[in-house]
Structure formats: C-alpha cells, structure tokens
DOLO-794528 format. One record per atom (N, C-alpha, C): x, y, z; residue number from 0; atom name. Coordinates in steps of 0.02 Angstrom, whole numbers, plus 50000, padded with zeros to 5 digits. Layout:
BEGIN
+-------+-------+-------+-----+------+
:     u :     v :     w :   n : atom :
+-------+-------+-------+-----+------+
:     X :     Y :     Z : NUM :   CA :
...
+-------+-------+-------+-----+------+
! end
This chain:
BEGIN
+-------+-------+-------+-----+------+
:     u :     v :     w :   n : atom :
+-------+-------+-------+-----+------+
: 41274 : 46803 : 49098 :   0 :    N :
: 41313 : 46799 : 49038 :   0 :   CA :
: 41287 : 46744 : 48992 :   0 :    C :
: 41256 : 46688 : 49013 :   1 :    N :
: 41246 : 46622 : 48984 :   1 :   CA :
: 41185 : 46661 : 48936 :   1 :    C :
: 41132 : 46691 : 48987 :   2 :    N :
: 41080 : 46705 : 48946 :   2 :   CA :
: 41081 : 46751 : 48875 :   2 :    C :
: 41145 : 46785 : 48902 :   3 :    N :
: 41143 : 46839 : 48853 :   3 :   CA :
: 41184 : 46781 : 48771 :   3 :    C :
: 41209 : 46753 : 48788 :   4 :    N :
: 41235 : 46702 : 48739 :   4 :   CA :
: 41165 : 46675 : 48703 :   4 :    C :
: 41142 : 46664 : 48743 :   5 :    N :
: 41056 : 46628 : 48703 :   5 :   CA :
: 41029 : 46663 : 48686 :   5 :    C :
: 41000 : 46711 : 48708 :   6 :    N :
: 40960 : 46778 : 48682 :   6 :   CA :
: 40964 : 46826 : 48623 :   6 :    C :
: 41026 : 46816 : 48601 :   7 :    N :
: 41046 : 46875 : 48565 :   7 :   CA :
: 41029 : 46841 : 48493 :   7 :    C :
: 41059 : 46765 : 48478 :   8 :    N :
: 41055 : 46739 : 48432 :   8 :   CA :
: 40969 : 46753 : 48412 :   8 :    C :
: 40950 : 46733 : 48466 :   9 :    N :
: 40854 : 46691 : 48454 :   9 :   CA :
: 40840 : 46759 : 48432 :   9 :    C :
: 40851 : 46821 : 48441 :  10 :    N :
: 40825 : 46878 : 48435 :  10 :   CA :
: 40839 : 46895 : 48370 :  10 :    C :
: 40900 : 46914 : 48349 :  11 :    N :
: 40912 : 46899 : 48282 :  11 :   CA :
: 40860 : 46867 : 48233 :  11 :    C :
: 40872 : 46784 : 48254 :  12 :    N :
: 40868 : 46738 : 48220 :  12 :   CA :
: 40775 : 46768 : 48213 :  12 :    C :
: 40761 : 46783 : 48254 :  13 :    N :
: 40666 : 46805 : 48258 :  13 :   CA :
: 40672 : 46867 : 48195 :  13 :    C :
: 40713 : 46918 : 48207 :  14 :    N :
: 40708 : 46973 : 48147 :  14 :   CA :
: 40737 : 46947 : 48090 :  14 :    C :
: 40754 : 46897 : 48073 :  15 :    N :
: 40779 : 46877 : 48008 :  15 :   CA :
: 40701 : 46840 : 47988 :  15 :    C :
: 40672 : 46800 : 48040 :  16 :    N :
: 40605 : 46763 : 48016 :  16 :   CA :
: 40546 : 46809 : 47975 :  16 :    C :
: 40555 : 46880 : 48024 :  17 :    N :
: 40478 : 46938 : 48015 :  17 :   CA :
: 40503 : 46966 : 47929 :  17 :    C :
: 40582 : 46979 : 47930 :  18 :    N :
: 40603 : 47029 : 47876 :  18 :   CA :
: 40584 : 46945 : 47808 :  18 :    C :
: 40597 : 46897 : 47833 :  19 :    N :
: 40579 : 46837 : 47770 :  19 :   CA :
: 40500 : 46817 : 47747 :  19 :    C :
: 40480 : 46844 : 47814 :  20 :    N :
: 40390 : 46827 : 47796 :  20 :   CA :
: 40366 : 46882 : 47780 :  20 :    C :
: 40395 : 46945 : 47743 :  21 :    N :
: 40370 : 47004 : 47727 :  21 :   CA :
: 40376 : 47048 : 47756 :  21 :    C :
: 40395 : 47061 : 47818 :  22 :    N :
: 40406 : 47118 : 47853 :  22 :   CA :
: 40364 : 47127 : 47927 :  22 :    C :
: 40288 : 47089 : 47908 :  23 :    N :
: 40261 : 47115 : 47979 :  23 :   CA :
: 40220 : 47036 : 47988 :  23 :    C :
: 40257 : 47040 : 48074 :  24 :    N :
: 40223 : 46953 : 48104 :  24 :   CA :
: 40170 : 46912 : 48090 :  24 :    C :
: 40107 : 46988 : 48081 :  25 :    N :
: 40020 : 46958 : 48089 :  25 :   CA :
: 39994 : 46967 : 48023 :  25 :    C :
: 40081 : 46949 : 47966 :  26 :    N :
: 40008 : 46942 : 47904 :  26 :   CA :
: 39972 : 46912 : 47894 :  26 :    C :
: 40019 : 46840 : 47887 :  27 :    N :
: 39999 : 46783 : 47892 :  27 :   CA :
: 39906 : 46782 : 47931 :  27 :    C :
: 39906 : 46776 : 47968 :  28 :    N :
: 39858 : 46791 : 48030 :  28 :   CA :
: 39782 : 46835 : 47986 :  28 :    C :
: 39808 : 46882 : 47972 :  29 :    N :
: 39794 : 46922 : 47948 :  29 :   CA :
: 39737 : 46887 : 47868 :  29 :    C :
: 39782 : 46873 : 47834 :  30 :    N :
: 39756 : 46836 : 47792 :  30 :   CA :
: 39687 : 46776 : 47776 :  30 :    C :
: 39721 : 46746 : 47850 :  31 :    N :
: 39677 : 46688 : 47872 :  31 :   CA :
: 39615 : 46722 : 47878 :  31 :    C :
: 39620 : 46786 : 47910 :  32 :    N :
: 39536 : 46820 : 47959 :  32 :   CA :
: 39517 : 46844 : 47896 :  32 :    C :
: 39568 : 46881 : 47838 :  33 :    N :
: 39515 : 46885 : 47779 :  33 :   CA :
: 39497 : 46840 : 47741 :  33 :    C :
: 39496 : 46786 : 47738 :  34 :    N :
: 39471 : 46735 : 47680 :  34 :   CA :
: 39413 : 46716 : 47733 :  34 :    C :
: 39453 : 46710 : 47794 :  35 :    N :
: 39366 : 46682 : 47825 :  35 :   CA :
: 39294 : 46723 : 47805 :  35 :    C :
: 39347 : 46815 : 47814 :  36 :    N :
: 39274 : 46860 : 47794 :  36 :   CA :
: 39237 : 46843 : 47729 :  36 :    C :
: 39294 : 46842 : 47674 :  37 :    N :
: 39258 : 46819 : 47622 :  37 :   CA :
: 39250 : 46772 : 47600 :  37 :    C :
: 39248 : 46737 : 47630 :  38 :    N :
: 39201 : 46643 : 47613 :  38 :   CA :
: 39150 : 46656 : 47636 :  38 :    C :
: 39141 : 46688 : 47706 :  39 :    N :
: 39077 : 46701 : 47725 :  39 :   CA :
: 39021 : 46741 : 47686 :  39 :    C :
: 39050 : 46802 : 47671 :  40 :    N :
: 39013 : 46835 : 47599 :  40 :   CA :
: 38997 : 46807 : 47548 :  40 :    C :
: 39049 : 46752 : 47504 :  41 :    N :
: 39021 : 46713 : 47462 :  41 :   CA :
: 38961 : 46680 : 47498 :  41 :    C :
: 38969 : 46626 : 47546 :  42 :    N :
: 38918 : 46588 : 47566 :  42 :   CA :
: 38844 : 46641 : 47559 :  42 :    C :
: 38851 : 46702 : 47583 :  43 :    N :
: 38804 : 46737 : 47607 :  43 :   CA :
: 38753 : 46758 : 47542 :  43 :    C :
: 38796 : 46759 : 47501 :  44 :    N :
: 38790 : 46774 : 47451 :  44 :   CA :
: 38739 : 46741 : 47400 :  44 :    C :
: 38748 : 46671 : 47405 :  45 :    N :
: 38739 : 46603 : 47362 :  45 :   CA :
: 38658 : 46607 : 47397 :  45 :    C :
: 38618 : 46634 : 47437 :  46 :    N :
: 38566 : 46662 : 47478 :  46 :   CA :
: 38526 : 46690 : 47445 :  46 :    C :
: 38563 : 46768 : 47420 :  47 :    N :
: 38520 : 46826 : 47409 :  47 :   CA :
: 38544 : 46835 : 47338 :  47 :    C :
: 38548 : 46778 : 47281 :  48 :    N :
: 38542 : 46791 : 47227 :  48 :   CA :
: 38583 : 46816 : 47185 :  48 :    C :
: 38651 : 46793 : 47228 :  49 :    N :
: 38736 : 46800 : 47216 :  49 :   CA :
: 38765 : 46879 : 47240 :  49 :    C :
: 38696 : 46919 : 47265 :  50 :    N :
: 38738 : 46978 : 47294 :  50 :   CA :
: 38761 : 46973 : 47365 :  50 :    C :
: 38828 : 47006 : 47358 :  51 :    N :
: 38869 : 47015 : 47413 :  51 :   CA :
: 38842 : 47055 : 47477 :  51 :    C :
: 38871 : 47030 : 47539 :  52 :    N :
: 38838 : 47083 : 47569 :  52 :   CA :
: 38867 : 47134 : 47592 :  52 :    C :
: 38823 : 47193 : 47616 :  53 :    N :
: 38850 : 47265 : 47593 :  53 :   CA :
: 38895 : 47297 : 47672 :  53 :    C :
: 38853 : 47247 : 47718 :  54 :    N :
: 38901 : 47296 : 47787 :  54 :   CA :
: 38907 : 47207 : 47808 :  54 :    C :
: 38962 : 47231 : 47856 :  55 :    N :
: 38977 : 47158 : 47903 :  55 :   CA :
: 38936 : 47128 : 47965 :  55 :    C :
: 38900 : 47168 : 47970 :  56 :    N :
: 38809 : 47145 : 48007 :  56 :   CA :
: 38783 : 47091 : 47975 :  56 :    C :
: 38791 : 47086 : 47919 :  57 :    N :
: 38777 : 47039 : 47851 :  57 :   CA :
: 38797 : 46963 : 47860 :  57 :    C :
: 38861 : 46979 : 47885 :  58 :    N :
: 38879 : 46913 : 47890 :  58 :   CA :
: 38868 : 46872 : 47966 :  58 :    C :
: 38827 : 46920 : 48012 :  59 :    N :
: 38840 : 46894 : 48074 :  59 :   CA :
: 38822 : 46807 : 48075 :  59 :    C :
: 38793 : 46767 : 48051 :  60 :    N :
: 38776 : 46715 : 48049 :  60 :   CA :
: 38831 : 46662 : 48041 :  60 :    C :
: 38875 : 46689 : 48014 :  61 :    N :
: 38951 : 46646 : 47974 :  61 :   CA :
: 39009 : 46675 : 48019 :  61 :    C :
: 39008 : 46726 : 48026 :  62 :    N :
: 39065 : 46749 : 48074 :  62 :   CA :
: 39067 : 46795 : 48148 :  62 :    C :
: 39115 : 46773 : 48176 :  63 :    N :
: 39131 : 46822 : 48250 :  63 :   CA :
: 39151 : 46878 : 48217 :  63 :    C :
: 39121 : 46935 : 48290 :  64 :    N :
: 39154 : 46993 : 48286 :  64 :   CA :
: 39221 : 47000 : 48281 :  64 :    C :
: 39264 : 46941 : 48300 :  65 :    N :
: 39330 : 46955 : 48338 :  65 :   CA :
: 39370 : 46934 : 48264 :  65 :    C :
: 39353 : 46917 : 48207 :  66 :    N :
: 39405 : 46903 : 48140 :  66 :   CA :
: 39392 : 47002 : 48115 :  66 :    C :
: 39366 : 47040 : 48136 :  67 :    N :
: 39367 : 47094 : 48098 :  67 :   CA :
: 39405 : 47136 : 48137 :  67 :    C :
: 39445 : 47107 : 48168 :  68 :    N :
: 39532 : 47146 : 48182 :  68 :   CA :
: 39582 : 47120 : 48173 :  68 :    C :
: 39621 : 47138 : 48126 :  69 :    N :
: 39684 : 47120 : 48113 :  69 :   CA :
: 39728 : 47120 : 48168 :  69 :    C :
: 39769 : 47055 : 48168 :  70 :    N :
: 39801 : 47087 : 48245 :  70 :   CA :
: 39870 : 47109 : 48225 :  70 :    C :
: 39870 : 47133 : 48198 :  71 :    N :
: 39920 : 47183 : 48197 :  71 :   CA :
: 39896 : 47269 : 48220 :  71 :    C :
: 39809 : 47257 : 48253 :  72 :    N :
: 39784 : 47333 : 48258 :  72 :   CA :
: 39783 : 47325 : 48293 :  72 :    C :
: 39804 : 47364 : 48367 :  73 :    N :
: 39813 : 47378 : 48448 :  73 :   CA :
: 39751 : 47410 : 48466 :  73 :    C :
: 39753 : 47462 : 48394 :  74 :    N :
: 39721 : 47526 : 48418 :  74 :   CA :
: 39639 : 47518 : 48422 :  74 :    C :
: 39611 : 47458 : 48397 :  75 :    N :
: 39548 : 47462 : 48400 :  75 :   CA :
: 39552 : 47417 : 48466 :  75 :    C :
: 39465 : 47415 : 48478 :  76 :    N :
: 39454 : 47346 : 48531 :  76 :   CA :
: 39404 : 47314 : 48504 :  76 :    C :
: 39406 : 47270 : 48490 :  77 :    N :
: 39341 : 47205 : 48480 :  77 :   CA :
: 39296 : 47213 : 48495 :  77 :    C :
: 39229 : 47191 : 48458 :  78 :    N :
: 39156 : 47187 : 48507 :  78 :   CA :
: 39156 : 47141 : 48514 :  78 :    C :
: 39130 : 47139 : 48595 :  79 :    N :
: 39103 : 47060 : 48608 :  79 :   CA :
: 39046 : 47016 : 48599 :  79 :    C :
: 39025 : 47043 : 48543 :  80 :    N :
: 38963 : 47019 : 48496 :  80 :   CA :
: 38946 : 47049 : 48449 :  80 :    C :
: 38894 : 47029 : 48418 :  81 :    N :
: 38861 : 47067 : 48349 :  81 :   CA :
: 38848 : 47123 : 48380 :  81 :    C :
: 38783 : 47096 : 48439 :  82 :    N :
: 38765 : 47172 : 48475 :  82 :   CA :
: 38788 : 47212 : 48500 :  82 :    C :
: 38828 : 47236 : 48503 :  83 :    N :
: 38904 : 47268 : 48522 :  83 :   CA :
: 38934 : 47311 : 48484 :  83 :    C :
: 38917 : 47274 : 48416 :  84 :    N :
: 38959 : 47295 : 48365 :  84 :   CA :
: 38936 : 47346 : 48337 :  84 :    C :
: 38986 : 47415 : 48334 :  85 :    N :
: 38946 : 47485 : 48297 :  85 :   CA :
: 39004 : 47495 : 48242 :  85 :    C :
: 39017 : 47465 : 48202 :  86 :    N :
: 39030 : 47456 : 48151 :  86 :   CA :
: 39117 : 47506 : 48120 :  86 :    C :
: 39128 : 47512 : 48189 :  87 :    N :
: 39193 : 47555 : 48199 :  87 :   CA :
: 39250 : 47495 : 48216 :  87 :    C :
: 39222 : 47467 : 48224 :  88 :    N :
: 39280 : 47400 : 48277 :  88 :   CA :
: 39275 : 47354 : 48232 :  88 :    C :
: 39323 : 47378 : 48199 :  89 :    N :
: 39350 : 47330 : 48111 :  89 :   CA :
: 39410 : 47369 : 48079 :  89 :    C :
: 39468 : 47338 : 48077 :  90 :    N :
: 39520 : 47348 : 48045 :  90 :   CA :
: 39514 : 47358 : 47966 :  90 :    C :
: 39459 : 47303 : 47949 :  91 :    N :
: 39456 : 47307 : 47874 :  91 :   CA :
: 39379 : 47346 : 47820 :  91 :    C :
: 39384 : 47369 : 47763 :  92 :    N :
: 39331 : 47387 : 47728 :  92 :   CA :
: 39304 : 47351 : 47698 :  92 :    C :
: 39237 : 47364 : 47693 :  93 :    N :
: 39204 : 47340 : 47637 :  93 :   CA :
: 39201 : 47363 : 47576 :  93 :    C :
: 39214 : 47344 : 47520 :  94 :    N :
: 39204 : 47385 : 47438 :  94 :   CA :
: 39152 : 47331 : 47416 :  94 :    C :
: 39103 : 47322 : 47432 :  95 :    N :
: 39039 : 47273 : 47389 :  95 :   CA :
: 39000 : 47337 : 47334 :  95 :    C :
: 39033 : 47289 : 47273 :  96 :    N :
: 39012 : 47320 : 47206 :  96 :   CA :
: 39010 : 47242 : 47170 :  96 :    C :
: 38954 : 47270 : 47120 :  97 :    N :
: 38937 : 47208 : 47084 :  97 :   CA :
: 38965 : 47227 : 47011 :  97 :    C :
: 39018 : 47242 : 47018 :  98 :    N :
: 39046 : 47245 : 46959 :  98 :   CA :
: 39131 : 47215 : 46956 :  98 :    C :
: 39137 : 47185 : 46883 :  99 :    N :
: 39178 : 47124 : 46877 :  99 :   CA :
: 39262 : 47191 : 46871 :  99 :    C :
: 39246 : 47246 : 46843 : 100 :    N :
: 39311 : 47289 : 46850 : 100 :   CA :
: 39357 : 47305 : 46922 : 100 :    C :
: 39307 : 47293 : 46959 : 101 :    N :
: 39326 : 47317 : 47023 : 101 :   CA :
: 39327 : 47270 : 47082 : 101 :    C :
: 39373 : 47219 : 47075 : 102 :    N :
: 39374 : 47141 : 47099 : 102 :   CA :
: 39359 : 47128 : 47178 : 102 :    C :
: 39403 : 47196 : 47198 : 103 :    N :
: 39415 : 47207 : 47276 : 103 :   CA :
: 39365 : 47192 : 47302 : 103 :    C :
: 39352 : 47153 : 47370 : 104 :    N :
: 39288 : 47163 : 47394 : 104 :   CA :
: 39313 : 47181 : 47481 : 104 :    C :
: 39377 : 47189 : 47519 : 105 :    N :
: 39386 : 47201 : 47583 : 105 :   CA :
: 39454 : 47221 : 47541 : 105 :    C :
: 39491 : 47261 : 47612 : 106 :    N :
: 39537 : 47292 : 47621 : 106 :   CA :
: 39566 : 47281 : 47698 : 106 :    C :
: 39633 : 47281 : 47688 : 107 :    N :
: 39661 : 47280 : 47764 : 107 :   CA :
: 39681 : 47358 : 47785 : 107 :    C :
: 39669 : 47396 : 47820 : 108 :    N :
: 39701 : 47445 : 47850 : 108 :   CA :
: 39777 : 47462 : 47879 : 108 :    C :
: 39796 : 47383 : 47909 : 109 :    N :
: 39857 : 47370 : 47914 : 109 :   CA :
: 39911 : 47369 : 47859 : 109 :    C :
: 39886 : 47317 : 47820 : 110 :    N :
: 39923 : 47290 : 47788 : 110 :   CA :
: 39900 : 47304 : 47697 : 110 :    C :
: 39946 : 47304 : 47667 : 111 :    N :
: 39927 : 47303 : 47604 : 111 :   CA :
: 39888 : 47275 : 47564 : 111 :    C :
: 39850 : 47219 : 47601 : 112 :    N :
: 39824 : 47159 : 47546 : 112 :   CA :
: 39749 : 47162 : 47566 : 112 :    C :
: 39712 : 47117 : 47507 : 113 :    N :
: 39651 : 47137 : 47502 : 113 :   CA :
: 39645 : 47073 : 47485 : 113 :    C :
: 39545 : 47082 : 47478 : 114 :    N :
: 39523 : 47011 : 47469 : 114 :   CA :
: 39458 : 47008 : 47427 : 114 :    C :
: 39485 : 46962 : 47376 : 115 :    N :
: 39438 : 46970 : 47313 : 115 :   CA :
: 39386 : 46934 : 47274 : 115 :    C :
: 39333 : 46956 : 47245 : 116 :    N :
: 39257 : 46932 : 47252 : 116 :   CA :
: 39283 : 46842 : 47233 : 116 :    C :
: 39342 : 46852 : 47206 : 117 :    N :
: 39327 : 46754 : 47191 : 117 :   CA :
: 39359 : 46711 : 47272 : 117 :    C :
: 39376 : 46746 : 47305 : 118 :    N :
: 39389 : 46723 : 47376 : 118 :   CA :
: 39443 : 46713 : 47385 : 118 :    C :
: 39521 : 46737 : 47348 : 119 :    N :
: 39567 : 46731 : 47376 : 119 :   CA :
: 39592 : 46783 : 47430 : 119 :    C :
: 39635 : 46803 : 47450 : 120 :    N :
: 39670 : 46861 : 47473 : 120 :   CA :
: 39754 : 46870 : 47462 : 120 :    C :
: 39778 : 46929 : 47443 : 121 :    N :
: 39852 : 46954 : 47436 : 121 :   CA :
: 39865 : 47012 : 47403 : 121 :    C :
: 39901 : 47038 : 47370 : 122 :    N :
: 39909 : 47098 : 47352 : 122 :   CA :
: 39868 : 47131 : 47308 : 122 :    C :
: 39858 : 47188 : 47292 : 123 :    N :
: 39817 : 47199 : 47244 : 123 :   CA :
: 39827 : 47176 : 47180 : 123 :    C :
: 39810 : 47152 : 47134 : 124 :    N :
: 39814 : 47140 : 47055 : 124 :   CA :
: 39818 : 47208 : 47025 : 124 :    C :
: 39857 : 47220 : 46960 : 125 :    N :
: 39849 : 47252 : 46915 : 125 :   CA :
: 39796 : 47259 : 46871 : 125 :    C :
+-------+-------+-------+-----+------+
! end
C-alpha cells in the first residue's frame, strides 16, 4: 500500500514533465546528437572550401557512429564503427544543398526538428 502511495504521484508527476518538454522524453537528447552532426559538417566543411558534406562517411573524423540514432529509435541498431556502417543505421537525413533557399541540412525521422546550415537545430522555419 505504502508503495502504491509513492508511485502513483512520481508517475504522474513524470507524465506531466514529458507532456511540458513537448511531448516526447529524447528530444532534448535528440537535439544535442544533431548539433553535434552539424558542427561537425560545418567543421568539415571550413576544409573543402565551405562545402558541406554529402553522406555521413564524411564526417567520420568528427563523429561516432552512435550520435546518428536518435534515441527515441528502437527500431534501428547502431554500427559499431565507421566500418560497420552501411549507411542504413541513421535515424536522420542528409539534405546537403548549397543553396541559401533551402536552409535544412539534416532531418530527424523521429521527431519533427531539423538542423540548419548555420548550426542551430529546432523546428522548421517558415
């Protein structure tokens, strides 16, 4: 009985936290693994003459395999290295275009938000 007195609140009190931070636990999270991707692209970038790079092989130098799953995705599994990596085991897209109309440069699969050539990440812009 005691437990159920404690439990019920914290449980609650946990779905009032997810429904205040937007709805789903690993955005946050989420977020973090895309700015890492694209800082790394900028960096990568500042290289080859300010172009972006075009697949995430690109960046192996700056980043782990393991930021290109959102964890909010069950359904994929991680590579456990570059070499590993067949380019399926990534939650998110690439859109590398060198054009200033089309800002997007990743996409979450999960989640709504994206991440854009000046290096922030969050919802799409108008």
């Amino acid at each position: 009985m005691l437990v159920v007195i404690f439990v019920i609140p914290f449980t609650v009190l946990g779905v009032i936290l997810v429904k205040l931070s937007g709805g789903r636990p690993n955005t946050r999270q989420c977020e973090v693994q895309m700015t890492k991707i694209v800082r790394a692209a900028a960096s990568e970038s500042l290289k080859h003459s300010g172009m972006l790079p075009q697949s995430f092989q690109a960046l192996s130098n700056s980043i782990s395999p393991e930021v290109l799953i959102c964890p909010a995705d069950r359904a994929r599994q991680q590579a456990s290295s570059w070499d590993a990596f067949n380019g399926e085991q990534t939650t998110y897209t690439l859109h590398p275009r060198d054009d200033s109309r089309h800002p997007v440069y990743i996409k979450c699969r999960m989640h709504k938000q994206v991440g854009f050539y000046d290096g922030t990440v969050g919802k799409k812009r108008k």
